[in-house]
C-alpha positions in Angstrom: 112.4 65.7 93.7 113.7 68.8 95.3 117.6 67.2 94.9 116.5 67.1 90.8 114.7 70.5 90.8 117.5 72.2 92.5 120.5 70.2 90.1 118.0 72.0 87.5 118.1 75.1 88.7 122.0 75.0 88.7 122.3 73.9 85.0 119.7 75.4 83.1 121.4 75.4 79.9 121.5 71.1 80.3 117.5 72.1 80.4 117.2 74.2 77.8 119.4 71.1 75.8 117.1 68.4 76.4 114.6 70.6 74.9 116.3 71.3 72.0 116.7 68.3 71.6 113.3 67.4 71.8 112.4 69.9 69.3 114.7 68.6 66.8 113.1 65.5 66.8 109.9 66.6 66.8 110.9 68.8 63.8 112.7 66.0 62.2 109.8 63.5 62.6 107.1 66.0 60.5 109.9 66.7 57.7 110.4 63.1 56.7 106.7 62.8 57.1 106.2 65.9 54.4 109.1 65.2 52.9 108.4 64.3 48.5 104.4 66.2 49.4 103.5 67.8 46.6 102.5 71.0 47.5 105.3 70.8 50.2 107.7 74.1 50.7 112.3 73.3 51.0 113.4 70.1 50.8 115.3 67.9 53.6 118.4 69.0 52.5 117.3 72.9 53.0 115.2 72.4 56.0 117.1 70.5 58.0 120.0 72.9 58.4 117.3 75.5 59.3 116.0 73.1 62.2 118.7 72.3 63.1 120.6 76.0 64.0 116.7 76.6 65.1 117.4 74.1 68.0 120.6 75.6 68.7 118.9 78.7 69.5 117.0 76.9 72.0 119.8 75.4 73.4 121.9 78.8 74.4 119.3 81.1 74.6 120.1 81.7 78.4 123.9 81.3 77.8 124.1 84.0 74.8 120.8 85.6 74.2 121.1 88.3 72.1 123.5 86.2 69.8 121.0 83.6 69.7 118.5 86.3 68.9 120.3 87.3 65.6 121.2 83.5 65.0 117.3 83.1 65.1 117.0 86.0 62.8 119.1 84.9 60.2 117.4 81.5 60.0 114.2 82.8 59.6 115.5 85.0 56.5 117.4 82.6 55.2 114.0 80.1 55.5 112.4 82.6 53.7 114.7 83.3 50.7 114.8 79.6 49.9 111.5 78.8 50.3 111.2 76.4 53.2 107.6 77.4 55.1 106.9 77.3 58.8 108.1 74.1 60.7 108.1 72.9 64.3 111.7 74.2 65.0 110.2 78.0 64.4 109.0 77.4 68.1 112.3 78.7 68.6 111.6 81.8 67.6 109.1 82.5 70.1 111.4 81.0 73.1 114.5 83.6 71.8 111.9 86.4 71.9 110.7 85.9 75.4 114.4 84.8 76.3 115.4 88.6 75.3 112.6 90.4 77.0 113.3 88.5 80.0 117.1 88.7 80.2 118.9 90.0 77.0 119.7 93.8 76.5 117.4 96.2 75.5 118.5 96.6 71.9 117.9 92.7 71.8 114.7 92.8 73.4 113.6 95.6 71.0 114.5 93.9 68.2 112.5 91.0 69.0 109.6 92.8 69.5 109.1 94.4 65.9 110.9 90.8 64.4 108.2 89.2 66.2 105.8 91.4 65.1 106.6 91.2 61.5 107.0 87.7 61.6 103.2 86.6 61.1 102.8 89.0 58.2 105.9 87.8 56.5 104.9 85.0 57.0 101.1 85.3 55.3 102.7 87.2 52.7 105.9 84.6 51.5 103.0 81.2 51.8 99.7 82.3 51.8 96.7 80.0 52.4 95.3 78.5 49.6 91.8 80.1 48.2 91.8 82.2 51.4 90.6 86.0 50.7 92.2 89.2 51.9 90.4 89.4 54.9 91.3 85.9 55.7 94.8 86.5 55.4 94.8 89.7 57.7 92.9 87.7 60.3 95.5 84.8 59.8 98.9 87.0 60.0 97.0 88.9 63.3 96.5 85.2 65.0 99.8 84.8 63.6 101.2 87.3 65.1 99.8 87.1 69.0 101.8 84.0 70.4 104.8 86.6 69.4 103.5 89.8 70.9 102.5 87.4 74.1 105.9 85.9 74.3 107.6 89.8 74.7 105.1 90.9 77.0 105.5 87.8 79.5 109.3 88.0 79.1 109.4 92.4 80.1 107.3 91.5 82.7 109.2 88.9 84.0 112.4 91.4 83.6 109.8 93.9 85.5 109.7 91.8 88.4 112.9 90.7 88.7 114.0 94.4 89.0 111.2 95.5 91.4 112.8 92.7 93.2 116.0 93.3 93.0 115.1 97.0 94.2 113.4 95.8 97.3 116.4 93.4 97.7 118.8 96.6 97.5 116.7 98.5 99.5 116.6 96.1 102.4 120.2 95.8 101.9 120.8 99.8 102.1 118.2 99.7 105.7 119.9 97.1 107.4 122.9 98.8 106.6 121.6 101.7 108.0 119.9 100.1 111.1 123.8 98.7 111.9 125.3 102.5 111.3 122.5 103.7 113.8 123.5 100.7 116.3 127.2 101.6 116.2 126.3 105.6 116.5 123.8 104.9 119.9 126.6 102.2 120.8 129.2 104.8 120.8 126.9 107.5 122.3 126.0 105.3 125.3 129.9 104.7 125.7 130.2 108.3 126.1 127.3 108.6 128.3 129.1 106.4 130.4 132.4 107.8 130.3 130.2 110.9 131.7 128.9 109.0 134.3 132.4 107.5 135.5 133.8 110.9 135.3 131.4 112.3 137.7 131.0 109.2 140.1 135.2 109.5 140.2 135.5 113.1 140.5 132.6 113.5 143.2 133.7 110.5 145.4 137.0 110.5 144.8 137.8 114.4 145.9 135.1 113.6 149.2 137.1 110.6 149.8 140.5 113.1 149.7 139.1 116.0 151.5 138.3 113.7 155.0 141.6 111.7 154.3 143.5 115.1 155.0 141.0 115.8 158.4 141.2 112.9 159.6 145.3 113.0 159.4 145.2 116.7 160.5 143.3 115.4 164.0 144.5 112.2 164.6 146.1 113.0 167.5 144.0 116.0 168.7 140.3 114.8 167.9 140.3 111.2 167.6 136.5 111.0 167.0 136.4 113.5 164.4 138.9 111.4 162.9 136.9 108.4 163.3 133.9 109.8 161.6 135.8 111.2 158.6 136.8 107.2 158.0 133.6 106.2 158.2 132.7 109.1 155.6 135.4 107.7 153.8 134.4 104.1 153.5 130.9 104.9 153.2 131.9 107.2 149.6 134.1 104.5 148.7 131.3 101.9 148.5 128.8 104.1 146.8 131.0 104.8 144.3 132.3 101.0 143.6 128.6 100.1 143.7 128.3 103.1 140.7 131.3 102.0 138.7 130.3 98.4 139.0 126.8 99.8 137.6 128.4 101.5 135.0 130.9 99.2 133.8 128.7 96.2 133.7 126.7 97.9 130.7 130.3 98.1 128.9 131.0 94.2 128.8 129.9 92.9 125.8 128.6 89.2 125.9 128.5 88.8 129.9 125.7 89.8 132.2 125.5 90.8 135.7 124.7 88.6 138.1 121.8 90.3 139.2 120.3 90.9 135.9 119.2 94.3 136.7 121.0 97.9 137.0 120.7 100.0 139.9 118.4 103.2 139.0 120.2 106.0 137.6 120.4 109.1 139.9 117.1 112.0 140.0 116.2 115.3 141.6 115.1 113.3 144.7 118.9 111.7 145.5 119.9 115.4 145.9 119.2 115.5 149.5 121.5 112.7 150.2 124.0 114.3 147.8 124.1 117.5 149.9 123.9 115.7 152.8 127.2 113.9 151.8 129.1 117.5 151.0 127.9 118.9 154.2 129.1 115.8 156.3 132.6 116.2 154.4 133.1 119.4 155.4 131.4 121.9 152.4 128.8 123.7 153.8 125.4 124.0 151.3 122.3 125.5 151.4 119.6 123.8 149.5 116.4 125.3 148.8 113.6 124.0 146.2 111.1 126.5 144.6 108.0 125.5 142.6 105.8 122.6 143.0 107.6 119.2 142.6 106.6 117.0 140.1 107.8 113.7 137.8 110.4 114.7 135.3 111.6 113.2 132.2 114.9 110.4 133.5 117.1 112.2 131.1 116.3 115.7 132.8 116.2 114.4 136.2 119.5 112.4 135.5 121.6 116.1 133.8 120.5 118.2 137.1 121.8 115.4 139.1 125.3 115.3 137.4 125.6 119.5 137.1 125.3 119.5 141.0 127.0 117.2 141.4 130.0 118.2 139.1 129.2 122.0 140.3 129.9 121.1 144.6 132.7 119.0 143.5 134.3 121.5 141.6 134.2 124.1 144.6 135.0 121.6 146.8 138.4 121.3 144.9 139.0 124.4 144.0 136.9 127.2 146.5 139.5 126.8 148.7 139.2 126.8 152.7 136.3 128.4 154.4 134.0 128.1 151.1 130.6 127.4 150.9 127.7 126.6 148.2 124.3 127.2 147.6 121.7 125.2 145.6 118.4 126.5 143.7 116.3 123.8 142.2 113.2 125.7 140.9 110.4 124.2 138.9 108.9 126.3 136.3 105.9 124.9 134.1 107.8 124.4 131.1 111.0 123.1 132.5 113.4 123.2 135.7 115.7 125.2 136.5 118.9 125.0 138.1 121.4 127.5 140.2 124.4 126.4 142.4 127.0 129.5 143.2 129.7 129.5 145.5 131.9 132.3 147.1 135.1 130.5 146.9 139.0 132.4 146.7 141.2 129.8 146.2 141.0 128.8 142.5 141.2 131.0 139.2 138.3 130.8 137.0 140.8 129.7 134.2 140.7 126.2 136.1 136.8 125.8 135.5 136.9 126.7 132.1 139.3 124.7 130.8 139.6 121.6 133.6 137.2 119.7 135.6 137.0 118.2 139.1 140.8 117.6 138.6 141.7 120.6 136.7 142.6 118.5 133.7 139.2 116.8 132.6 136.4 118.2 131.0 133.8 119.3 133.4 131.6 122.7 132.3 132.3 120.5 128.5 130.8 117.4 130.3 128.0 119.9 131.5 127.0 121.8 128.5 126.9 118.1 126.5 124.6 117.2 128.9 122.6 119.8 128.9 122.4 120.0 125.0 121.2 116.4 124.9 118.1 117.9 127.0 117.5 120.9 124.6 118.5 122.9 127.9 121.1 126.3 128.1 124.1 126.3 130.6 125.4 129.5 131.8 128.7 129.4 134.1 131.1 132.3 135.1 132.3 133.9 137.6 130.6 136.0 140.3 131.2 139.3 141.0 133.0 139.9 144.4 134.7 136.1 144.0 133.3 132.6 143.6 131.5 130.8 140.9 128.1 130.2 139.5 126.1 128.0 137.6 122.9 128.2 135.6 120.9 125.8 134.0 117.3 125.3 132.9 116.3 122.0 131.3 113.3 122.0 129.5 110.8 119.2 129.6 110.3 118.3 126.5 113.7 118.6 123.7 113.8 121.3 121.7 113.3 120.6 118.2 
């Protein structure tokens, strides 16, 4: 059954056919049966013409509707100029009408409306009942006229709902559209997240990894130990930060997985203890202070105050030049955290911060102040008066809006 219903569906002018078909016969059946009655209206030679472009009607409704309206049309004035009264095959009429509120244009369906509505009273009017009053015959041409007026208003509101349909359809269409720009926008956002996040695991560990690689050549021979502990320093850096860049690069592969399953947590306010600790052991002497009662922070502020002290010690490390040293405020306030690291470093001009990063060539105060935007925080970053550098941040705790 559902193999016959769906060939159906797929040829419905086959349908519509067999139907016409059926109609003609019916139609051709009750003129030979009326055919030579007295008081009968057209004979077979008029009438079945009629029927028979009637059934066509039928047949192509859904293939041509509005021409099969005005084919309809015609019949039913020629039927009435020569005299041939209603019949079976005027069934048709009502199947065009609804055919052209449903589907056809809306000049067609128009048009079918007021024909329809006429069509009873013409109807009345060209072969009145016999010894029927005139109250009869307006109660006639009204019942008359209903099957037409119900035949337009199923048909619009079958149009209706096919275009309240069609709208949900488009509007579905239009959201999941938008749901895949919105994927491919946080997609690319999180790529540049990331592309943060490697600059500042490279630029950090790298330059530590650098900095004790010329100590430890500079007393090889003189202070073996010292030597020693600047490797270890070394290799110590160079496994956090493969264990970071594997973290980071994992979320980058599309269709493969970690073998783990899990990411490592990103960096807070709490890991900048060991993050000092690291810059102190490599030779960069900080002072650390906090201010303000510690409490939890949003990740994404935690994770921004991280990086910008990060970036900010590995900048002077790089550029301060020998003998500097840093200093680090963290200070909570009740709407937000703040954040100060100076330096009084000589040996780099300002021109190098502004425009360059960790390497002189990257993006590093940019890296900052996108970070901090995404917060709803303020950067400020300059130089200090008397030499050195400072940077200013306060991140607020909730975005700004």
């Amino acid at each position: 059954m559902q193999r016959l219903y769906d060939f159906l569906r797929r040829h419905p002018t086959w349908v519509d056919g067999f139907w016409a078909v059926v109609l003609l016969g019916i139609t051709g059946v009750n003129i030979v049966s009326v055919d030579g009655v007295e008081d009968h209206h057209g004979s077979f030679a008029e009438t079945l013409p009629i029927a028979f472009f009637l059934c066509v009607v039928v047949a192509l409704r859904r293939r041509m509707p509005e021409k099969m309206l005005v084919l309809a049309a015609a019949m039913g004035f020629v039927q009435v100029v020569v005299d041939v009264e209603v019949m079976s095959a005027d069934f048709a009429m009502l199947v065009i009408i609804y055919t052209v509120a449903a589907d056809g244009a809306r000049w067609a369906s128009r048009f079918g409306l007021i024909g329809g509505l006429c069509a009873g009273t013409i109807a009345q009017i060209r072969w009145p009942a016999n010894e029927s009053g005139a109250l009869s015959s307006v109660l006639i041409a009204i019942f008359q006229t209903v099957p037409f007026a119900l035949a337009w208003v199923l048909g619009d509101s079958i149009r209706t709902r096919r275009a309240y349909l069609a709208q949900l359809e488009e509007r579905a269409a239009r959201l999941e559209k938008e749901r895949e720009a919105q994927a491919k926008v946080a997609v690319a956002a999180e790529r540049a997240r990331i592309a943060r996040e490697l600059h500042d695991v490279v630029a950090h560990n790298v330059s530590v990894m650098v900095v004790q690689a010329d100590g430890a050549a500079y007393v090889m021979d003189t202070a073996p130990d010292q030597a020693r502990k600047a490797l270890e320093t070394i290799s110590g850096t160079g496994r956090q930060a493969l264990a970071e860049m594997r973290r980071l690069l994992g979320v980058l592969r599309t269709g493969e997985h970690q073998e783990s399953g899990e990411y490592v947590p990103q960096p807070d306010v709490e890991q900048l203890d060991d993050l000092i600790e690291q810059c102190r052991t490599s030779g960069l002497p900080v002072d650390f202070k906090v201010e303000g009662t510690p409490r939890p922070l949003p990740s994404g502020v935690e994770l921004t105050a991280y990086r910008i002290v990060q970036e900010a010690l590995t900048n002077t490390r790089k550029h301060g030049g020998p003998n500097a040293g840093a200093s680090v405020r963290l200070v909570y306030f009740d709407d937000g955290l703040g954040l100060l690291v100076e330096d009084d470093g000589k040996g780099a001009p300002h021109e190098l911060y502004e425009e360059g990063g960790a390497d002189g060539q990257g993006h590093g105060l940019i890296g900052m102040r996108e970070r901090v935007g995404m917060v709803g925080g303020t950067l400020d970053a300059g130089p200090r008066p008397g030499g050195g550098f400072r940077i200013s941040a306060l991140l607020p705790l909730k975005p700004a809006h």
